[in-house]
C-alpha positions in Angstrom: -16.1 23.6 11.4 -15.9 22.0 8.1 -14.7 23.9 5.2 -17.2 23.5 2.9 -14.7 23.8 0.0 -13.2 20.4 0.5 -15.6 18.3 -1.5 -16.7 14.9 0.6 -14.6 12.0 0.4 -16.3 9.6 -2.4 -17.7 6.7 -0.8 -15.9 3.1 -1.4 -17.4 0.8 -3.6 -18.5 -2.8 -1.8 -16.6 -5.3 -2.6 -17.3 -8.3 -4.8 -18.0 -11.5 -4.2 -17.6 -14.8 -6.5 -20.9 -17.2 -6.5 -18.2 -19.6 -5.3 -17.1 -17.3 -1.9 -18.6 -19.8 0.6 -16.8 -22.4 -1.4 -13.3 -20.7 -0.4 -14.0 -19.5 2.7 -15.2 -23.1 3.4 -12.1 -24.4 2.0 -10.2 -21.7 4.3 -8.9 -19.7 1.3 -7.0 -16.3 1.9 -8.9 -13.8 0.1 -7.4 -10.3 -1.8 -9.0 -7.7 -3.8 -9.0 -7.8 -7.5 -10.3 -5.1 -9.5 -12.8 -4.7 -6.7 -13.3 -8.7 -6.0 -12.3 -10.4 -3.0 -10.9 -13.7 -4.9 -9.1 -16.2 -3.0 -4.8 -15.4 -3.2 -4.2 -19.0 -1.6 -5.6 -22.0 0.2 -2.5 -23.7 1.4 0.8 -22.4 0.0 1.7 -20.3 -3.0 4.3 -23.2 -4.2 2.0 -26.2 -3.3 -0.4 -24.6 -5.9 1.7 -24.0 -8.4 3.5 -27.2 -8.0 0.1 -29.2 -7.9 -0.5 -27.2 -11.3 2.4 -28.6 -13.5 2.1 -32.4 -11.3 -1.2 -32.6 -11.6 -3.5 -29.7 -11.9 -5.1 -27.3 -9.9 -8.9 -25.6 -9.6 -8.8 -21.9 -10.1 -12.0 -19.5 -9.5 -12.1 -16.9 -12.6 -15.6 -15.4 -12.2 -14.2 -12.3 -11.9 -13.8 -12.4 -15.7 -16.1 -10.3 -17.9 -18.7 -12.1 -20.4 -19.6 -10.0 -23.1 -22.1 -12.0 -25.8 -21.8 -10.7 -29.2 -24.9 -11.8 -31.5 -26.2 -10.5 -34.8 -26.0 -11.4 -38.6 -23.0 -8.9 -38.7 -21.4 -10.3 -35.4 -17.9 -11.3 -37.5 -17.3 -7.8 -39.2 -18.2 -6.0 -36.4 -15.7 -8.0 -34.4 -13.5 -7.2 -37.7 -13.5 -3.4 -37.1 -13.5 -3.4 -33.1 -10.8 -5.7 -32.6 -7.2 -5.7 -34.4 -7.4 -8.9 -35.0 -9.2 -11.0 -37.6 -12.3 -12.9 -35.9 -15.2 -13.2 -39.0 -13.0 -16.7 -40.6 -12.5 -18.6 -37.3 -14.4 -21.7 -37.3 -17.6 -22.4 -35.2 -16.1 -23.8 -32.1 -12.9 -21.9 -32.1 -11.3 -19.5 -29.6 -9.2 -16.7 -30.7 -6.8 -14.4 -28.3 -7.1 -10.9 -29.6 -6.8 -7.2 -28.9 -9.1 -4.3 -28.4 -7.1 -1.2 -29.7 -7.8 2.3 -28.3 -8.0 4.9 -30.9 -4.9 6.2 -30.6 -3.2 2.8 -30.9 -2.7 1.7 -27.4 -3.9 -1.3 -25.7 -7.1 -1.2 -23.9 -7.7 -5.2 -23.2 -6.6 -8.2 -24.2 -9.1 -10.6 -24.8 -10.1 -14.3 -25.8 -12.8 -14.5 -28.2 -15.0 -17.9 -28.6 -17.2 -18.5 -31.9 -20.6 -20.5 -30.4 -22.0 -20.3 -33.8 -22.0 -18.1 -37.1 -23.4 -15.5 -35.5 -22.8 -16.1 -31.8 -19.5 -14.6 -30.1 -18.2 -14.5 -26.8 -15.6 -12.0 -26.1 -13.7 -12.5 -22.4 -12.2 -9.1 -21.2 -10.3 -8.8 -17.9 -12.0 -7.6 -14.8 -10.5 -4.4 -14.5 -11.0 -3.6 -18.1 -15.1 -4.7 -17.8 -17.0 -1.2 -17.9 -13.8 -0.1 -20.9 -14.4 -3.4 -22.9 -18.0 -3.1 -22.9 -18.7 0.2 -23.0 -16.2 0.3 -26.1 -17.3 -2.6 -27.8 -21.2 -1.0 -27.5 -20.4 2.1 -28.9 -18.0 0.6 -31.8 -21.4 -1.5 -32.7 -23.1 1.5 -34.0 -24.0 0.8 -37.4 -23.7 -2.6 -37.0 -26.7 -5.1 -37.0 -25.5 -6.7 -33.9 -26.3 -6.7 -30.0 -23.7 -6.3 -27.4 -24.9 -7.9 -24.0 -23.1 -8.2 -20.7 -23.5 -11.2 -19.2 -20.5 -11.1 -16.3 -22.5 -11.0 -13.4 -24.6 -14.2 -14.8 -22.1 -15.8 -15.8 -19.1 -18.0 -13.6 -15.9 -19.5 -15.4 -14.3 -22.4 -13.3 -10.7 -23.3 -14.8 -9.3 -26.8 -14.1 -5.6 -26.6 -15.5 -2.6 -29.6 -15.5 -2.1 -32.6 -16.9 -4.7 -34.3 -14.5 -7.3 -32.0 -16.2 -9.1 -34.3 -19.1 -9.2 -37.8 -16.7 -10.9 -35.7 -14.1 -13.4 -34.3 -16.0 -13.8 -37.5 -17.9 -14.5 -39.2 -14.6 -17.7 -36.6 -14.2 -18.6 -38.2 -18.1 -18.6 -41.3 -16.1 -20.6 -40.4 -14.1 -23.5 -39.3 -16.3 -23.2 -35.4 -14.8 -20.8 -33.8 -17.6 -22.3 -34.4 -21.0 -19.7 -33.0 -23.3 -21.6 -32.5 -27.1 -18.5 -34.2 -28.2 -15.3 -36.5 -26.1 -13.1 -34.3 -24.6 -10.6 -35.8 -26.1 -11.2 -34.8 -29.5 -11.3 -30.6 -28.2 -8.0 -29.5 -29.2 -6.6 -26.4 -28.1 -8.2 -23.0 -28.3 -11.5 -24.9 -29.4 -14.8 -24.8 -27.2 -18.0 -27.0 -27.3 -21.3 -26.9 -25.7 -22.6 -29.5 -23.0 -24.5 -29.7 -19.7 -23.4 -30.5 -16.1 -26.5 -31.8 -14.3 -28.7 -30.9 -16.9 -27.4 -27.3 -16.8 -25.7 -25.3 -19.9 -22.1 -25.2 -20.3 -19.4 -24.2 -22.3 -16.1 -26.0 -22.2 -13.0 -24.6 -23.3 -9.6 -26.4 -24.0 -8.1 -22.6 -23.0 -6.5 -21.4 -19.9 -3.4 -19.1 -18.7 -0.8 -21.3 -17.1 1.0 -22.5 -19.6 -0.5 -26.4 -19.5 -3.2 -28.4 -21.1 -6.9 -27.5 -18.9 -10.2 -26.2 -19.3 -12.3 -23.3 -18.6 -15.9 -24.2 -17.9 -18.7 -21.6 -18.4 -21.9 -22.1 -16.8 -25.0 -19.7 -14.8 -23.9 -18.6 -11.0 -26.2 -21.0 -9.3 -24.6 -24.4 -10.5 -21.0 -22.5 -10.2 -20.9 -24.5 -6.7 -21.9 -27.9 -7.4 -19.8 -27.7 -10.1 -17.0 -26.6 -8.4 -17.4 -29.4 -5.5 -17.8 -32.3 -8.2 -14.3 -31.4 -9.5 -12.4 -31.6 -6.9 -14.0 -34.6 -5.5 -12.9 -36.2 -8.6 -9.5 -34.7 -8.7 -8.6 -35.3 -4.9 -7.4 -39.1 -5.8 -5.6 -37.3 -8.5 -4.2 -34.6 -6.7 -6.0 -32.1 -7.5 -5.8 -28.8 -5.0 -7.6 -25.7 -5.5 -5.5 -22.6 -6.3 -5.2 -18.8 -6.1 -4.4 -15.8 -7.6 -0.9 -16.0 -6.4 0.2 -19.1 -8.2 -1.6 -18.2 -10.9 0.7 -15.3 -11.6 3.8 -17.0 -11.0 2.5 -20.2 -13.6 1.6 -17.5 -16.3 5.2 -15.4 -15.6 6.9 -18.8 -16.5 4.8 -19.3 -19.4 5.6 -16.0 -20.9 1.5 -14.7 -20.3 1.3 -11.2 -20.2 -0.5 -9.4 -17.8 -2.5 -6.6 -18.4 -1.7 -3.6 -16.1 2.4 -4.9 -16.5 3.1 -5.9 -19.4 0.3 -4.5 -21.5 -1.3 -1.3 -21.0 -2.9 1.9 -23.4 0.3 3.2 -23.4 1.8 0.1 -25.1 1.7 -1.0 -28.7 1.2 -4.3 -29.6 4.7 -4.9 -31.2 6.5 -3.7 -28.3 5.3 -6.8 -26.0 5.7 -9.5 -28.9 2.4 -9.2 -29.8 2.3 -8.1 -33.4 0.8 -11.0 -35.0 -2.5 -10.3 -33.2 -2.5 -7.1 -34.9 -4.0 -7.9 -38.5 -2.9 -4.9 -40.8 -4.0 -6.2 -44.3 -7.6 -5.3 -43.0 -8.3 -2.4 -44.4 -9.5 -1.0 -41.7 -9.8 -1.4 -37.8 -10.3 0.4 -34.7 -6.8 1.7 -33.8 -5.0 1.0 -36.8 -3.6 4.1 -37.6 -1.4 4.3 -34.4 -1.3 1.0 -33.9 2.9 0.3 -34.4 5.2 1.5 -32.1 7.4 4.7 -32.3 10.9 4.1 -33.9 13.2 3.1 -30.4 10.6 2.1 -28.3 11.4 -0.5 -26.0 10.3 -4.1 -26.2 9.3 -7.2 -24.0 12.1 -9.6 -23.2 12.3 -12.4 -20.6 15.2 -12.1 -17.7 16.8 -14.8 -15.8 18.8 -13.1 -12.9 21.8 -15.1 -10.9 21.3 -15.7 -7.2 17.9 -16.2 -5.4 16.5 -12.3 -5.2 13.9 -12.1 -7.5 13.1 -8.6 -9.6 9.6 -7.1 -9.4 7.3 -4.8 -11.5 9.0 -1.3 -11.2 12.5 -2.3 -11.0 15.1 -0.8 -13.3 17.0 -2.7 -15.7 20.5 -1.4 -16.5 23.4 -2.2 -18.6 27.1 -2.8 -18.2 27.6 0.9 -17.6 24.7 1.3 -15.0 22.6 3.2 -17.5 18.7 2.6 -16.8 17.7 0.9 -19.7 14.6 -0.6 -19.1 12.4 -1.5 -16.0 10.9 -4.9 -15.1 7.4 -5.4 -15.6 6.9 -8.4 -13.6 9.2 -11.0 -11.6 9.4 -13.9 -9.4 11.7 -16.8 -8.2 10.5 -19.6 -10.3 8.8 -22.2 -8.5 9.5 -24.9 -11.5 12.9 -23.5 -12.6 14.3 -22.9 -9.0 15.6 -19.5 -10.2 14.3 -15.7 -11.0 12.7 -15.0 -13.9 11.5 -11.7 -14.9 9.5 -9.3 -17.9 10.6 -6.2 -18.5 10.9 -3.6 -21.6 14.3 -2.4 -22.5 16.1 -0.5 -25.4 15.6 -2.5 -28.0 19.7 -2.3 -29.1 19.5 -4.8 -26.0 16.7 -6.9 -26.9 18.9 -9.6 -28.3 19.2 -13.0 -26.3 22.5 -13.6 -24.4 22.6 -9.7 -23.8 23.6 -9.4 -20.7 22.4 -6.7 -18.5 21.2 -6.2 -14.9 18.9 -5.6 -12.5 18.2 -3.2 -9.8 17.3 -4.8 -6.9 17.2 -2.1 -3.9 20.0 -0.5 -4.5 22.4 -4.2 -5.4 23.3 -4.8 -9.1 21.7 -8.6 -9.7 23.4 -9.7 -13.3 20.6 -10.8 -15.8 20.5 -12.3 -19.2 18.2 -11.5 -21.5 16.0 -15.3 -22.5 13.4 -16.0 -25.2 9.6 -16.5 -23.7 8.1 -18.5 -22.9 10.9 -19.8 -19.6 9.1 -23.2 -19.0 7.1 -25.0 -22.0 5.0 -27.9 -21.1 6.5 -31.1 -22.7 
């Protein structure tokens, strides 16, 4: 019998898919779920990507990301108040990295936000924070003459980051299919401009999360492929490889990223993880302003190198000379460029200074550490 008291078990979601999945599976990707995606982890070897990112560069599938459009004459204030940063002064053309406060001062998403025009903004959330981002961005717009659209699921981002990035896609210039409104060459950083690929609308972005120069290339789902293919035709010569999620993580751990879900979280304040610039506090007023700096004591984000090979991960405890637990590592790796482990990881801030030493608790052995400035590696 059945005891009808138990209540049924709730039904899994189906999985994701990217409009570029036969594009990895074709290219004999390993695939893992992401927020409810299967994405591609790796095609050849975690360090084979990464390497290939800071040689040369690698091709990286972020349509998981969420597209929210942000349109109305009072598109800039509204940003103004939901965000706690300052978004209504950046130039047309501009990219900003900002944060979407909860209420009560934690962190619900961290974002990059593109001006396409005065009143035209593009707000990129993470893809486990979609449904929160949205859903709190539509219901801080009341009052507001402004529209707040989702465009995620017709929209796919492409990221091409490493050096090799600009002469690649200057070779698809070349070839008459990538018509940039303006030389790539003149985009600087955290800047965007409009342009086509095969006729096709897209936005190209001198942005990305690895720590070296690259784009990210918005355009619809169907011309994701093509797209996709044209690149690393033209990179192969270059060296181009296409890359997963797991180098990915390790590239933006060296450059100091952090990572919503380990570093960041609504339980964090923005000064705790070094972010306290992104937090505008002359504005009078702001979505999560009030609660928005830490309590007095509360730990803070510092970078870790550890002696030996064993790398920390998220969850470990950091301790001090005495064996105390003074912190816990947020997330860790042995660093493919540095050829040593790196970490993230709050602690006391009494031991936030760097040179402190301290140590890591790595199951149960004592790994010495030394607390670093972020980022660890920083492109030349």
């Amino acid at each position: 019998m059945t005891d009808s008291t138990v209540p049924p078990a709730p039904e899994a979601e189906e999985p994701r898919y990217s409009p570029l999945h036969d594009v990895h599976v074709e290219a004999g990707a390993s695939f893992t779920d992401f927020a409810g995606w299967q994405m591609p982890v790796r095609y050849s070897s975690d360090l084979q990507e990464h390497h290939a990112v800071r040689q040369a560069a690698g091709l990286f599938d972020l349509s998981h990301m969420a597209e929210i459009a942000v349109v109305g004459p009072d598109a800039g204030v509204f940003l103004d108040q939901a965000l706690a940063g300052t978004l209504s002064t950046i130039a047309v053309g501009r990219a900003k990295y900002s944060l979407l406060l909860a209420d009560q001062g934690g962190i619900l998403d961290d974002l990059v936000v593109y001006r396409l025009d005065d009143h035209d903004f593009l707000v990129v959330a993470n893809a486990g924070n979609r449904q929160v981002a949205f859903d709190t961005l539509a219901t801080r717009a009341h009052g507001f003459d402004v529209t707040v659209d989702d465009e995620s699921d017709d929209t796919a981002l492409i990221a091409l980051q490493g050096p090799e990035a600009e002469g690649v896609l200057d070779e698809l210039t070349t070839q008459d299919r990538l018509a940039p409104d303006a030389p790539l060459s003149t985009l600087r950083y955290y800047r965007v401009l409009r342009g086509t690929f095969d006729d096709v609308p897209v936005l190209i972005a001198r942005t990305g999360y690895t720590g070296e120069d690259g784009f990210e290339l918005y355009l619809d789902t169907e011309t994701a492929p093509t797209l996709w293919r044209a690149i690393a035709e033209a990179g192969a010569p270059r060296g181009v490889v296409p890359a997963g999620l797991a180098s990915r993580d390790t590239l933006r751990l060296e450059a100091g990223m952090p990572l919503y879900g380990h570093e960041l979280g609504v339980e964090t304040r923005a000064a705790q993880a070094g972010l306290g610039r992104v937090v505008d506090l002359t504005k009078e007023s702001f979505a999560g302003r009030e609660n928005a700096l830490p309590e007095e004591g509360a730990r803070v984000l510092v970078g870790l190198t550890l002696d030996g090979r064993r790398a920390a991960r998220a969850g470990y405890a950091v301790v001090d000379p005495a064996g105390a637990v003074v912190g816990e590592v947020t997330s860790g790796a042995l660093s493919p460029t540095l050829g040593h482990p790196v970490a993230m990881a709050y602690v006391d801030p009494a031991l936030a200074a760097v040179g402190t030493g301290l140590g890591v608790d790595v199951r149960g052995t004592t790994i010495p550490a030394t607390v670093v400035a972020l980022p660890f590696y920083k492109r030349s």
